[in-house]
VMD Tcl script that draws the C-alpha trace (Angstrom):
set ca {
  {20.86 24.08 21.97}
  {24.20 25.21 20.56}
  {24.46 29.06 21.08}
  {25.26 29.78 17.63}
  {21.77 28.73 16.36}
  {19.33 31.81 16.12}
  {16.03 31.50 17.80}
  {13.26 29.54 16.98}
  {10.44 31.97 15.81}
  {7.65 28.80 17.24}
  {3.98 29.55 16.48}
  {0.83 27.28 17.02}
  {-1.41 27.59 14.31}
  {-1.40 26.33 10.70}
  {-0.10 27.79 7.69}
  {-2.61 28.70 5.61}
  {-0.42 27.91 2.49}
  {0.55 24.96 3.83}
  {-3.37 23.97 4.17}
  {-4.50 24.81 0.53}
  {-1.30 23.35 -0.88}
  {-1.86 19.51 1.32}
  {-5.67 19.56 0.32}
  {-4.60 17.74 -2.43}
  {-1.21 16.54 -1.94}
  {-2.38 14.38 1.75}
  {1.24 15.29 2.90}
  {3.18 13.28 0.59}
  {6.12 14.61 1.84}
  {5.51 15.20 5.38}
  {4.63 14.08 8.47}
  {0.98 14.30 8.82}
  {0.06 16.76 11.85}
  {-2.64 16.02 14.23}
  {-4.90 18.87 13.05}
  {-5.18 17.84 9.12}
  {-6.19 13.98 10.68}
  {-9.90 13.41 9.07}
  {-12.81 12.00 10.80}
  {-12.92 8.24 10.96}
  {-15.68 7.85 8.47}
  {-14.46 9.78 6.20}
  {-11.13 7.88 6.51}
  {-13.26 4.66 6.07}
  {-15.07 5.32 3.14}
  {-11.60 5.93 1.37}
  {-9.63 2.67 2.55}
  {-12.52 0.90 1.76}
  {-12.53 1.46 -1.52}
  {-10.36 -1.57 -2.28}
  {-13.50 -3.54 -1.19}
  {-14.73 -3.47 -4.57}
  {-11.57 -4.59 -6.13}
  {-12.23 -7.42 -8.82}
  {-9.30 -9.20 -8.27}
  {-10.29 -10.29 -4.64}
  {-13.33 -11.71 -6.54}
  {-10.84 -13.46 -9.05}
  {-8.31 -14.84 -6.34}
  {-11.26 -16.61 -4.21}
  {-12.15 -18.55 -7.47}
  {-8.39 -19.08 -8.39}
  {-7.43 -20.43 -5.46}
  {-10.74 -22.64 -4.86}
  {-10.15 -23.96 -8.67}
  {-7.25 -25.59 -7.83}
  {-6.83 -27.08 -4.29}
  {-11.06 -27.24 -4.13}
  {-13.42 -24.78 -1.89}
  {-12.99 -25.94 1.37}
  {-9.80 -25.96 1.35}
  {-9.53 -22.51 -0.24}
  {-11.87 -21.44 2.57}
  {-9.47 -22.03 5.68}
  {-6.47 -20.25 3.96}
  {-9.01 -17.55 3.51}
  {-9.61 -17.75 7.22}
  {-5.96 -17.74 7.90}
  {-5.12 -14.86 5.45}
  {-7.81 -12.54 7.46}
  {-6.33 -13.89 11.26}
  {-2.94 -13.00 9.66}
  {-3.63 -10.10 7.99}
  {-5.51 -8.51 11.13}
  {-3.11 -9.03 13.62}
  {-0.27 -7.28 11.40}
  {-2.22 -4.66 10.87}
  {-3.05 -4.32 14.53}
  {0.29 -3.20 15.06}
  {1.14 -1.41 11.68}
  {-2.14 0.91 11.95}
  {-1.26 1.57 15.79}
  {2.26 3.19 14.55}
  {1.12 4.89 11.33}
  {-1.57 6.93 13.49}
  {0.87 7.70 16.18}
  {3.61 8.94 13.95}
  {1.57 10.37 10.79}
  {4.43 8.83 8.44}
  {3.65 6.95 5.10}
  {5.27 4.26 4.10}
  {8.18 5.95 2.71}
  {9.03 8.03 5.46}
  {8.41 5.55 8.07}
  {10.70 2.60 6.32}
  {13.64 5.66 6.28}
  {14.82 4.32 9.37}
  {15.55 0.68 8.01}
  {16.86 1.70 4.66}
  {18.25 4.54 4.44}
  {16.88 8.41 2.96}
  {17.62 6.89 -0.44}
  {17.11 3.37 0.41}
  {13.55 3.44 1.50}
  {13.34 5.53 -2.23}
  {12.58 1.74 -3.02}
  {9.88 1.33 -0.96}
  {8.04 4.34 -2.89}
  {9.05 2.41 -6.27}
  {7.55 -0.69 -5.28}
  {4.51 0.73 -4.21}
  {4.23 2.82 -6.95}
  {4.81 0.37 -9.74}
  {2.64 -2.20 -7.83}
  {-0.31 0.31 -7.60}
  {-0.03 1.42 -11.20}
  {-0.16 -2.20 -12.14}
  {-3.27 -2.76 -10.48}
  {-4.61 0.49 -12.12}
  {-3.79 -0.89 -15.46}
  {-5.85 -4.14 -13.94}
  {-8.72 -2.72 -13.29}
  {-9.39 -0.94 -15.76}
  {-9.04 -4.11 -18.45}
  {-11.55 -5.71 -16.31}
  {-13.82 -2.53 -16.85}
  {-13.02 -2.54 -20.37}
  {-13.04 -6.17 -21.58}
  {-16.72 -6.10 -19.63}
  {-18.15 -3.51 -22.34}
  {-16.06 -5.59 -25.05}
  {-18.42 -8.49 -23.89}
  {-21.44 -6.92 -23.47}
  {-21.39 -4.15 -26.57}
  {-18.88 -5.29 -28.99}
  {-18.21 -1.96 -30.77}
  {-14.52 -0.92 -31.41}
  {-11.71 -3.09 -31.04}
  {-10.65 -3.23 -27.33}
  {-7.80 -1.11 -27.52}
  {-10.44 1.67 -28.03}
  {-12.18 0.33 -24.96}
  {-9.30 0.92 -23.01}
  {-8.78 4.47 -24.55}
  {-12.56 5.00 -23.37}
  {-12.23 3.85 -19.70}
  {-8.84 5.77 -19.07}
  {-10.06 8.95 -20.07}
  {-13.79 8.87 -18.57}
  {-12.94 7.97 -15.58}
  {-9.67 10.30 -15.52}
  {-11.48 13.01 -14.09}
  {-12.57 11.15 -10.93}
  {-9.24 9.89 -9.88}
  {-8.11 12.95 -8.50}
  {-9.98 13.28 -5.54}
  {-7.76 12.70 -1.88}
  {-8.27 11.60 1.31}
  {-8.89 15.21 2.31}
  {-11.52 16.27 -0.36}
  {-14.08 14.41 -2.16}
  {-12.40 10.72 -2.17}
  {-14.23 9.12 0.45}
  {-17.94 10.76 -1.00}
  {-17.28 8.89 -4.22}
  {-17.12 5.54 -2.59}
  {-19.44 6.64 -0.27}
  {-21.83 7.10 -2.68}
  {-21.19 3.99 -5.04}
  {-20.59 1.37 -2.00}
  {-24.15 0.35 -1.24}
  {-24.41 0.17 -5.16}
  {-22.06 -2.08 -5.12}
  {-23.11 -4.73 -1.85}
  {-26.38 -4.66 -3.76}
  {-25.15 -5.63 -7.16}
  {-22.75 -8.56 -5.59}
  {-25.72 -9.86 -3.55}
  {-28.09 -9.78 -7.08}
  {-25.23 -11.29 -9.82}
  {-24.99 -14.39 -6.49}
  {-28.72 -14.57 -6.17}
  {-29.11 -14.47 -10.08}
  {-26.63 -17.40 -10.45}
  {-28.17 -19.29 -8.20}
  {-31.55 -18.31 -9.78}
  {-30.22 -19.18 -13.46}
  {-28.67 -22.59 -12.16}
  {-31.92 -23.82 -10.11}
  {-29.88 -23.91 -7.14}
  {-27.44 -26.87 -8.47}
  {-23.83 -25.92 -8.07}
  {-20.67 -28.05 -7.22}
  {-19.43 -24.77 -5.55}
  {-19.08 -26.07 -2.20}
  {-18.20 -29.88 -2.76}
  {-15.75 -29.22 -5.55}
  {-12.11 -30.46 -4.79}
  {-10.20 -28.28 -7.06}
  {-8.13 -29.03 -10.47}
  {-4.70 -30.62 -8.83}
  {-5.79 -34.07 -6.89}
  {-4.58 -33.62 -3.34}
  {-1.45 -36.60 -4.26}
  {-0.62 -34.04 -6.76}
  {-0.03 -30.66 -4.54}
  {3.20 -29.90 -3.15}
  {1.76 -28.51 -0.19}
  {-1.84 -28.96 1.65}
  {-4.41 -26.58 -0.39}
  {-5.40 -24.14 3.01}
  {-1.40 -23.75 3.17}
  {-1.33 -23.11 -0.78}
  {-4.20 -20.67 -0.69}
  {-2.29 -18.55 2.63}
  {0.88 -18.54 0.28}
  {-0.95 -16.93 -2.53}
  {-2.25 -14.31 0.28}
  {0.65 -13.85 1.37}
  {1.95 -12.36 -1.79}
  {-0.67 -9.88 -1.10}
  {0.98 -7.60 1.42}
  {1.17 -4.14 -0.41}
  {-1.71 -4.17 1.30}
  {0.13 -3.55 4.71}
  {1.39 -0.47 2.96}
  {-1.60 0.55 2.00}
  {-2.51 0.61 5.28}
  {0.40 2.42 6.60}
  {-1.08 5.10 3.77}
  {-4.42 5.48 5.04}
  {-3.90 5.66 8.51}
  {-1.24 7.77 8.74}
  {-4.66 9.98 8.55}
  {-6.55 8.85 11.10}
  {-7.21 10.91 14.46}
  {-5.25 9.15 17.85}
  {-8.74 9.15 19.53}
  {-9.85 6.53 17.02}
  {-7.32 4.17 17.04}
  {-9.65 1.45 18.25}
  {-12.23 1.74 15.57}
  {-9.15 1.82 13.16}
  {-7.46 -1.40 14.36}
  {-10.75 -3.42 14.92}
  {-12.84 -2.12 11.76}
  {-11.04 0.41 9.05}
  {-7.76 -1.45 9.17}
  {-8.76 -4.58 11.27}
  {-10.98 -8.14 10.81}
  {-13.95 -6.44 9.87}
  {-12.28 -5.05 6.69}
  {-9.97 -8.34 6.04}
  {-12.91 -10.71 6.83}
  {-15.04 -8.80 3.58}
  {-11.78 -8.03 1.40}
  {-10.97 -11.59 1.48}
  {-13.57 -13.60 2.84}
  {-16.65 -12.46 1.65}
  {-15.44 -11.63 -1.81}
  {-13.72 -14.65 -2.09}
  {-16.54 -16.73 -1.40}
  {-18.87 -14.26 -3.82}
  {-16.49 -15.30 -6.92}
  {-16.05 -19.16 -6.11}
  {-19.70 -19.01 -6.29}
  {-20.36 -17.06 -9.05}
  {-17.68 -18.62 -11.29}
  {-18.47 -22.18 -10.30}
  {-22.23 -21.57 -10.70}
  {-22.03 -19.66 -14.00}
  {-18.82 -21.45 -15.62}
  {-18.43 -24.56 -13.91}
  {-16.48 -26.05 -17.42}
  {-14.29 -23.27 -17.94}
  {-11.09 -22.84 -15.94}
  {-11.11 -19.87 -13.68}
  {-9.14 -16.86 -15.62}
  {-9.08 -13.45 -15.00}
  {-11.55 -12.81 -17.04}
  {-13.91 -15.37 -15.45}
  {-15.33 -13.05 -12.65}
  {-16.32 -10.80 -15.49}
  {-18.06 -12.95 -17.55}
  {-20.32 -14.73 -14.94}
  {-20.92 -11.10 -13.61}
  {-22.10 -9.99 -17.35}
  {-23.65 -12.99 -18.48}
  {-25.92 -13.05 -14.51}
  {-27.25 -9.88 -14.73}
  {-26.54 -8.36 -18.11}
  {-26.56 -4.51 -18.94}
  {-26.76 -4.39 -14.93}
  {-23.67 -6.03 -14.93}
  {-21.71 -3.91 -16.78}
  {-22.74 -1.14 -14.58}
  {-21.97 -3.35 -11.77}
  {-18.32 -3.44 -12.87}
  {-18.68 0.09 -13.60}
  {-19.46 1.18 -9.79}
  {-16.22 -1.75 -9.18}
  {-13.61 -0.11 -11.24}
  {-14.34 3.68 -10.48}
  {-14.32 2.60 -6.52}
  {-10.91 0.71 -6.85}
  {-9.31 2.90 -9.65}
  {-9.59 6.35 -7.39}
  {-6.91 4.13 -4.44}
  {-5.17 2.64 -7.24}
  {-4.54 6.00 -9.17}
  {-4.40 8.20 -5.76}
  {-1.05 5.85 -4.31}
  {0.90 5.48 -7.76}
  {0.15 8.76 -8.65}
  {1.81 10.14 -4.63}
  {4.28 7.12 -4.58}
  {5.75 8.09 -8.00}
  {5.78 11.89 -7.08}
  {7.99 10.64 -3.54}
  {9.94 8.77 -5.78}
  {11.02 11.83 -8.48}
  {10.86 14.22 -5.34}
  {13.56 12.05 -3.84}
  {16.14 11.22 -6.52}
  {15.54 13.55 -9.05}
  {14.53 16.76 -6.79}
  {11.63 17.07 -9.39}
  {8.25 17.83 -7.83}
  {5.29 18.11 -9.99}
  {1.61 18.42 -8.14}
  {-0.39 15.36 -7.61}
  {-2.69 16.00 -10.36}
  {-0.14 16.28 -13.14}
  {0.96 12.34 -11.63}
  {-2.50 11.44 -12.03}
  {-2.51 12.20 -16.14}
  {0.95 10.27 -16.39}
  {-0.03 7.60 -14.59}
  {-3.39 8.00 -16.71}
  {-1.16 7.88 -19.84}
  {1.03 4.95 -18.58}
  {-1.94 2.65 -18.02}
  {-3.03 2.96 -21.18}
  {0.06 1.87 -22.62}
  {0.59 -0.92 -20.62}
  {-3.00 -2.40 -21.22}
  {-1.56 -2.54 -24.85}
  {0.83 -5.52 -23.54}
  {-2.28 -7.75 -22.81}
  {-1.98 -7.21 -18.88}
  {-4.02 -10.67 -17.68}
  {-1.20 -12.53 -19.45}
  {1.79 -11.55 -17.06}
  {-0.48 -10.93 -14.24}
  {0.38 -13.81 -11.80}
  {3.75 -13.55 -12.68}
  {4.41 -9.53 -11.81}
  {2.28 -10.26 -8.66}
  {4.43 -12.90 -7.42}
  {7.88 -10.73 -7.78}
  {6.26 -8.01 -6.09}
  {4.38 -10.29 -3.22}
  {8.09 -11.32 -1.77}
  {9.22 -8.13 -1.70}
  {6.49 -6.58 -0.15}
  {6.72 -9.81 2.26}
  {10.55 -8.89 3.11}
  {9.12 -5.00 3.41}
  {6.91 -5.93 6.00}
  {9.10 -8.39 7.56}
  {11.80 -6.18 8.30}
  {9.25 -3.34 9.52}
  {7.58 -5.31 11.73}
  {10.75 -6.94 13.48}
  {12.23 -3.17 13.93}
  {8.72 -2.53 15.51}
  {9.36 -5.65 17.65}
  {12.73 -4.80 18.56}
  {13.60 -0.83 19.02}
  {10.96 -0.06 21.48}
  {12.52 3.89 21.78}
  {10.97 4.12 18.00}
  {7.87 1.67 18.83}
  {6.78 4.60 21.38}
  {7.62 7.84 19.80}
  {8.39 6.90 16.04}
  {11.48 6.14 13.50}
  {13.47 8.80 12.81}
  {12.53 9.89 9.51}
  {14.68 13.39 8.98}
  {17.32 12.96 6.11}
  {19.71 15.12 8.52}
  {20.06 12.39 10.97}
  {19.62 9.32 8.80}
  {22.51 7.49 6.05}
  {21.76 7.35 2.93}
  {21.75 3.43 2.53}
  {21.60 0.91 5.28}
  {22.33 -2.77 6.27}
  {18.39 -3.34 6.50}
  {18.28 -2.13 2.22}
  {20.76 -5.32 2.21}
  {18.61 -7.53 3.79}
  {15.42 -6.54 1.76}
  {17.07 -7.30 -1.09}
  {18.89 -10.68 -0.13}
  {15.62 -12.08 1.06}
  {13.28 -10.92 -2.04}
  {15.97 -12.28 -4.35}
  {15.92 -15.54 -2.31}
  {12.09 -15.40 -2.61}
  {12.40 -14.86 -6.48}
  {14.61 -17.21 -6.74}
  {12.31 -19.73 -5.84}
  {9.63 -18.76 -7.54}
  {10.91 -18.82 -10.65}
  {12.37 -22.48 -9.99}
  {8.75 -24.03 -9.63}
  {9.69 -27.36 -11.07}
  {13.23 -27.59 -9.23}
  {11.58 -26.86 -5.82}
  {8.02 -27.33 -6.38}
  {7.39 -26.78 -2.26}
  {9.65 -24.08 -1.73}
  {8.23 -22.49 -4.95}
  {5.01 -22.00 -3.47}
  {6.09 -20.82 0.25}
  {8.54 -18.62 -1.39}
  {7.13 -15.43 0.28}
  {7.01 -17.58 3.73}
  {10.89 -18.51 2.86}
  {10.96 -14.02 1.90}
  {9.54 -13.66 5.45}
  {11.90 -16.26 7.47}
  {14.92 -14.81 5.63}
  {14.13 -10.96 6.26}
  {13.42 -11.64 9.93}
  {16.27 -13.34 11.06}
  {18.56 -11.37 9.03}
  {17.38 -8.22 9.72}
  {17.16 -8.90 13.93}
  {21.27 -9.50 13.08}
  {21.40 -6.07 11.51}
  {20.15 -4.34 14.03}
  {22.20 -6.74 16.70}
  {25.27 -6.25 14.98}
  {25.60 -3.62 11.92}
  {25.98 0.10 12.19}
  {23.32 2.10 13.24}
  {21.31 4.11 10.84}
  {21.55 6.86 12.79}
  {24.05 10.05 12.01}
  {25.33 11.61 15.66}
  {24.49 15.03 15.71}
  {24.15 17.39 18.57}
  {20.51 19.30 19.59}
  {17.65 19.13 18.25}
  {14.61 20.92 17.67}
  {11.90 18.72 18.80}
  {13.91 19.26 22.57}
  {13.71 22.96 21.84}
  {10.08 23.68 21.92}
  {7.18 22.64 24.28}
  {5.02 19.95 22.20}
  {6.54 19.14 18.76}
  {3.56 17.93 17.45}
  {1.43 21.52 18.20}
  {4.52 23.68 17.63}
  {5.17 25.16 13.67}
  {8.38 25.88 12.41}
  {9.03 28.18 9.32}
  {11.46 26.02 6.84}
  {14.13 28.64 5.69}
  {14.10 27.19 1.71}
  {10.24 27.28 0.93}
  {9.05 29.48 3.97}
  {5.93 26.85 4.47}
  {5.57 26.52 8.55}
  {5.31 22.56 9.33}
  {5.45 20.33 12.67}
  {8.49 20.75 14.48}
  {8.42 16.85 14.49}
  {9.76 16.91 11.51}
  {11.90 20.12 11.09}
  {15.58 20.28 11.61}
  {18.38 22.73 11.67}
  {20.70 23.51 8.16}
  {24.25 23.32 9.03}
  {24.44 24.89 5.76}
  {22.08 27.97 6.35}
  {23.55 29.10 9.89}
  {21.30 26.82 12.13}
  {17.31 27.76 10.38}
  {15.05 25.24 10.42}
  {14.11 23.40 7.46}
  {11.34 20.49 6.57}
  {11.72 16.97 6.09}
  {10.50 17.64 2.13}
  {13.34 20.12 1.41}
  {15.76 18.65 3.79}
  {16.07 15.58 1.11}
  {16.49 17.53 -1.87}
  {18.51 20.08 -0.70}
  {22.16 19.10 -1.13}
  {23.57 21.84 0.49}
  {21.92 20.85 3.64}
  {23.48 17.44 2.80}
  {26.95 17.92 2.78}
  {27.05 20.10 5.70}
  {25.44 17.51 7.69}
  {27.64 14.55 6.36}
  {30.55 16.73 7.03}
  {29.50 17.81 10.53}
  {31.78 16.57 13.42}
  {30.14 13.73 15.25}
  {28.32 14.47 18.34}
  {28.76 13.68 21.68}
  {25.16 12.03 22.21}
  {25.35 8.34 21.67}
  {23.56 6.59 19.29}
  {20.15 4.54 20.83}
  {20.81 1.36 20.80}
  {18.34 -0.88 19.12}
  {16.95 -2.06 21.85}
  {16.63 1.08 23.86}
}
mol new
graphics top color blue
foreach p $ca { graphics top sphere $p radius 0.5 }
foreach p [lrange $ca 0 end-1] q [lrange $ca 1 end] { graphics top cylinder $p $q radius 0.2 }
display resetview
């Protein structure tokens, strides 16, 4: 500790502010301290509200409908092997370091860089807000006619606005809670029903899909884990959750809340549930997005609807609770403009609304395959710094914009290998094998290029001398007072202000702050070397 920085006035309790304010904004902004970590139930019931998701329903049918059901059924079987493994590692770092997404790419990309990585989840989860909700409204358009369906969209947007603004914290995991076992029960009665209805005769099983096998560019299990692949916002989502989740319960976390059990019913399970059902109830129609809904409605009727009711709110309180803190990081970060999380919640409200205007199920596939390779790329180049910088695999990426640049090689790389990824996907009939394993090709690419970055490219890292987190005891149990919003937070997180004689100041106003900025960029180097990546 240089001897021109005052003391550290270190105290050991919570901020009571600092409490009341994060009740409903989950730490957006900050590192998520051990004592605000929620019970693992509780932490459950609110990851698991994707569960209920209608698109899982939807992709199980898509994907059996055109390379057949077996075949569907061993990519699904892949997808949850893949998925669980990933996650064994992701969840393991999110709970050790309490950093979202955003904060816990920094380290790869760059303080504004990994401004992208709040973007992309941001726009992705909006999207699937705007989803869900046609799926909610297009059932009542089926079932009660009435107004046009643009008014059925203006109907679902605002009555369920004032349930999407629950968080992890308060009353978001007693809504699903509540609505899950509603929701088993009404899958398990629309499959019985079909089955039921159709005397027990279904193709569901046996049938061999839309393209004959001579006609697919690859097998159909490898064609069904591509399309999964595409999926992997929901590693992020992940990284989101658990950031909240107590060290103590890291096993139940990896195994169940984050782990096969969860993957094996998100994909499995649900996938199976809508091959069935749309097979069964609309065995001559092609599968759409719309399908799932229909053989739902048209199974069990006005029990249906409120099937897809229970569905929508369950999903719509995730999708609405990330885009709503993703876009808030995202403003916070470029813009300096923070607004509370509720306020994010009626925009995001207003947005969907606007964009279910553009007929949403028609560009669908299409916005789901951009975003799918760069999510891929995301989690590519994550997981190979996990793999290869041990020093932050044990205690964390740095994450404080005073000791991070700006951009970085690894932004580079994320780029190169989701525009390689796009690329290919939008060349279907050029590279009809390369088109479907573009987010394999995303992977590949951000891997091997991003294991060179970190072999050969600058380090992230600014050289600076001290540190706070070497100053006091425990850095997790010890609060700091920031000197620009007087809030005490972690001192895992806090760093001195060049700018402000040496006070401490948090990782939220340390970004926006651009005093603190240039006094740190123009800061002599220090003497302490750099880690090296694989330190």
């Amino acid at each position: 500790m240089s001897g021109r920085n005052p003391q550290l006035p270190v105290t050991y309790d919570d901020d009571p502010r600092v409490v009341q304010e994060q009740r409903a904004e989950d730490y957006a902004q900050h590192a998520v301290p051990l004592t605000a970590r929620v019970p693992r139930l509780k932490l459950l019931m609110a990851n698991w509200s994707l569960l209920s998701a209608m698109v899982w329903l939807f992709y199980g049918a898509l994907v059996a409908g055109l390379v057949g059901t077996r075949q569907a059924v061993i990519g699904l079987v892949l997808s949850v092997v893949v998925y669980s493994v990933l996650s064994w590692f992701i969840t393991a770092w999110a709970v050790r370091t309490g950093l979202n997404p955003s904060l816990l790419s920094r380290r790869m990309f760059g303080t504004y860089g990994a401004a992208l990585t709040a973007l992309l989840l941001a726009a992705s989860t909006t999207y699937y807000a705007v989803f869900e909700s046609s799926v909610l409204a297009e059932a009542f358009h089926i079932r009660f006619g009435g107004p046009g369906i643009r008014w059925w969209y203006l109907i679902v947007v605002v009555a369920v606005l004032p349930l999407m603004m629950g968080s992890v914290q308060t009353w978001m995991d007693r809504i699903n809670g509540y609505l899950l076992p509603i929701y088993i029960a009404g899958v398990v009665a629309a499959v019985i029903a079909a089955a039921v209805q159709s005397h027990g005769h279904s193709d569901w099983l046996s049938f061999q899909g839309a393209i004959p096998p001579d006609a697919r560019p690859l097998p159909g299990w490898l064609m069904t884990f591509c399309t999964y692949t595409g999926l992997w916002l929901l590693m992020a989502t992940s990284i989101e959750f658990s950031r909240m989740g107590k060290p103590q319960d890291l096993r139940f976390h990896r195994h169940v809340n984050f782990g096969w059990v969860f993957y094996g019913w998100l994909f499995l399970l649900n996938g199976l549930a809508g091959i069935y059902l749309v097979r069964t109830v609309l065995p001559a129609e092609p599968t759409a997005e719309v399908g799932v809904v229909k053989a739902i409605v048209q199974t069990l009727g006005v029990w249906g609807v409120l099937l897809i009711v229970v569905t929508q709110i369950r999903v719509n309180t995730l999708n609405y609770y990330l885009s709503s803190i993703n876009w808030g990081r995202l403003t916070a970060r470029l813009f300096g403009l923070r607004l509370p999380r509720t306020a994010w919640v009626l925009i995001v409200a207003a947005a969907a609304y606007l964009l279910m205007l553009t007929d949403v199920f028609s560009t669908l596939q299409k916005v789901l395959a951009w975003q799918g390779v760069f999510l891929v790329s995301w989690v590519g180049i994550v997981v190979t710094h996990f793999v290869l910088t041990p020093a932050d695999r044990r205690a964390g990426p740095e994450f404080r914009p005073g000791r991070l640049r700006g951009v970085t090689p690894g932004l580079a790389v994320w780029v190169v290998s989701a525009a390689a990824g796009i690329y290919l996907t939008q060349h279907a009939e050029r590279f009809p094998a390369w088109s479907q394993l573009a987010p394999v090709a995303a992977l590949a690419i951000s891997v091997v290029l991003y294991a060179a970055a970190l072999r050969f490219a600058p380090s992230s890292l600014l050289r600076r001398d001290g540190d706070v987190r070497d100053e006091v005891a425990d850095p997790w149990a010890a609060r700091l007072a920031c000197h620009v919003c007087d809030r005490s937070y972690t001192a895992i997180e806090m760093d001195r202000d060049p700018a402000a004689g040496g006070e401490p100041i948090c990782a939220a106003c340390g970004e926006v702050d651009t005093a603190f900025t240039k006094a740190v960029r123009s800061e002599p180097a220090g003497d302490e070397p750099v880690p090296a990546a694989n330190a």
